[in-house]
C-alpha positions as CSV (number, residue, x, y, z in Angstrom):
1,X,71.3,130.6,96.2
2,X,72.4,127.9,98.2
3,X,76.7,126.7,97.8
4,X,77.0,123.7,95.3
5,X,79.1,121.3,96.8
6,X,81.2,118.7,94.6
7,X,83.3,116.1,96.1
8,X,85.6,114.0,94.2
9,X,87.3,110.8,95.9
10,X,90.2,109.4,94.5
11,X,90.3,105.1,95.9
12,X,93.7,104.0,95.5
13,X,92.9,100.6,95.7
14,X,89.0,100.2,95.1
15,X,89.2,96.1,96.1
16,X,90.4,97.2,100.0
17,X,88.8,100.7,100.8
18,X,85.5,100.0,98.5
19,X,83.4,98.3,101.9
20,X,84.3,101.4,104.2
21,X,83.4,104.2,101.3
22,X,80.7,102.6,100.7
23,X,79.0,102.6,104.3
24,X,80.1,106.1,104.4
25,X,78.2,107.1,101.0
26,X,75.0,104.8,102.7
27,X,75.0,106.8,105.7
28,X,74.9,110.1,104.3
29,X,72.9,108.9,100.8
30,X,70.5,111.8,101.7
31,X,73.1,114.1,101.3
32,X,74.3,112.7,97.9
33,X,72.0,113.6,94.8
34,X,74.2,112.9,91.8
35,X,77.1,110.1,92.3
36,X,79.2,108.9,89.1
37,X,82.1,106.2,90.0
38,X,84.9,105.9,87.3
39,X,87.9,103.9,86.9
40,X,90.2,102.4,83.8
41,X,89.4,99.5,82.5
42,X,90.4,97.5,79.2
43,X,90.3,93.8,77.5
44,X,93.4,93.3,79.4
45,X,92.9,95.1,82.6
46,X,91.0,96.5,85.5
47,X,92.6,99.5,87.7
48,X,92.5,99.1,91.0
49,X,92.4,103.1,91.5
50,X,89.0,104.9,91.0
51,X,87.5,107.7,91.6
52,X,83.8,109.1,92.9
53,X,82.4,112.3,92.1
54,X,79.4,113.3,94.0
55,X,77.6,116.2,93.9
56,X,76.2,116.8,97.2
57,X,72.5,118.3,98.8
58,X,71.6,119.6,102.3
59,X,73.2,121.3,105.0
60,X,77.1,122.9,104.9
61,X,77.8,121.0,108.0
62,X,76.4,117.9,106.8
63,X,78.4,117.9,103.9
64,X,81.6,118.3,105.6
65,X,80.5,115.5,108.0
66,X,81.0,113.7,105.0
67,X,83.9,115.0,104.1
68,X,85.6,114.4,106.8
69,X,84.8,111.0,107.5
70,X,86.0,110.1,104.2
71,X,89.4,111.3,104.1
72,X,89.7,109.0,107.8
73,X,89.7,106.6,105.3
74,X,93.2,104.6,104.8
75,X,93.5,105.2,100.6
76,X,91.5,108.0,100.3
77,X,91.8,111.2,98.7
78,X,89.1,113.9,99.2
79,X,89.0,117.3,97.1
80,X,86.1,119.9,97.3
81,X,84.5,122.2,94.8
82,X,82.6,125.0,95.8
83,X,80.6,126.8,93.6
């Protein structure tokens, strides 16, 4: 059985770093097969921090690609679950 691969990315401020994820996540959408955004909001507020979990699909080396050029991201956090 292949590795399953979740990544979760913590955006501290979704309004600045939200383009450049994005483009990342579009260049490597084959690689992505489950992606679930989630951040706090309220009647009286919207967070500006979020975070992205993705489960990802496809090659080892393809999902660190990915990996990596997320956490070049200014704001980014990027943690890894291998199971």
């Amino acid at each position: 059985m292949a590795k399953r691969i979740i990544l979760g990315v913590q955006i501290s401020n979704r309004v600045k770093s939200v383009p450049d994820v994005q483009k990342v996540l579009t260049e490597f959408g084959c690689n992505i097969k489950t992606r679930l955004g989630l951040h706090e909001v309220d009647d009286k507020s919207c967070s500006t921090v979020g975070l992205v979990i993705l489960e990802t699909f496809g090659p080892e080396k393809q999902v660190l690609a990915l990996e990596n050029r997320l956490k070049k991201i200014k704001g980014i956090k990027v943690r890894k679950m291998t199971f």
